[in-house]
N, C-alpha and C positions, 0 to 999 in steps of 0.2 A: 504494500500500500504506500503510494507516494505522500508525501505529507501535505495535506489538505490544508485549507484555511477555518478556524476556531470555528464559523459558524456552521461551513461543508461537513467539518467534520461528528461538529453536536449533530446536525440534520442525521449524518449515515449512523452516529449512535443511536439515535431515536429510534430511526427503519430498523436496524438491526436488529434493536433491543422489543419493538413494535411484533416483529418475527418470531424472536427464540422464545414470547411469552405466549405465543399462540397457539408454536407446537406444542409447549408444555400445557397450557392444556388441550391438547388434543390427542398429547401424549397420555395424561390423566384418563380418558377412556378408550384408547388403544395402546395401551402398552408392549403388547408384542410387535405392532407396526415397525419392522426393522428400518425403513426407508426413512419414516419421519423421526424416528430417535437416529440416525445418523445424519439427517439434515439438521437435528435439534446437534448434535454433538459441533458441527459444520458450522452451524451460526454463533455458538458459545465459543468458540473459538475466534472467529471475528470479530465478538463483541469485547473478549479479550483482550485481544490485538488495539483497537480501536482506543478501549479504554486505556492501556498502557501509552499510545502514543498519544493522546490526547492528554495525560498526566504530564508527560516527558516537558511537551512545549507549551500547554496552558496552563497546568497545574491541575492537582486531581479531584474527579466525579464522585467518585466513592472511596471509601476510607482504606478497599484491602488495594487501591492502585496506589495512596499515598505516598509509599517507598519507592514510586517510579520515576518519583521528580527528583532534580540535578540538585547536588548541594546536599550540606551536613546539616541542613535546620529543617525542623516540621514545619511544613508548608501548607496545612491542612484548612488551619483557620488564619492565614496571610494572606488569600483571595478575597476578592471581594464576593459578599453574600448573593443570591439572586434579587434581591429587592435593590442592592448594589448595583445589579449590573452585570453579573457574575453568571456564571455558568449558564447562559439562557436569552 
């Protein structure tokens, strides 16, 4: 994934994240569905991805990418809030 600009990038976490919670439940009453539990694996992995790099250069979305950003200091609560302006 080439590095996107903050708000391209929010937009393809949203879709993505839009996705992986649809298969899950769709996965919740087809479990044995082998197709959509590896598309569900397929897009948790993208959302992954997305999240980690979206940490790296904005600073992070949720708390388990917060070790993804540059630098020796917790950068968790140093963005600005959503009512800020922040992540949205």
């Amino acid at each position: 994934m080439s590095q996107m600009c903050k708000e391209d990038l929010l937009n393809y976490i949203d879709e993505i994240s839009f996705t992986l919670y649809d298969l899950l439940l769709y996965l919740d009453t087809h479990p044995e569905d082998i197709e959509a539990l590896n598309c569900f694996r397929e897009y948790s992995q993208k959302r992954n991805q997305a999240l980690k790099e979206y940490a790296r250069f904005y600073g992070p979305l949720t708390a388990d990418t917060a070790e993804d950003t540059p630098g020796n200091t917790w950068k968790w609560s140093q963005q600005p809030w959503p009512w800020e302006g922040g992540a949205c």
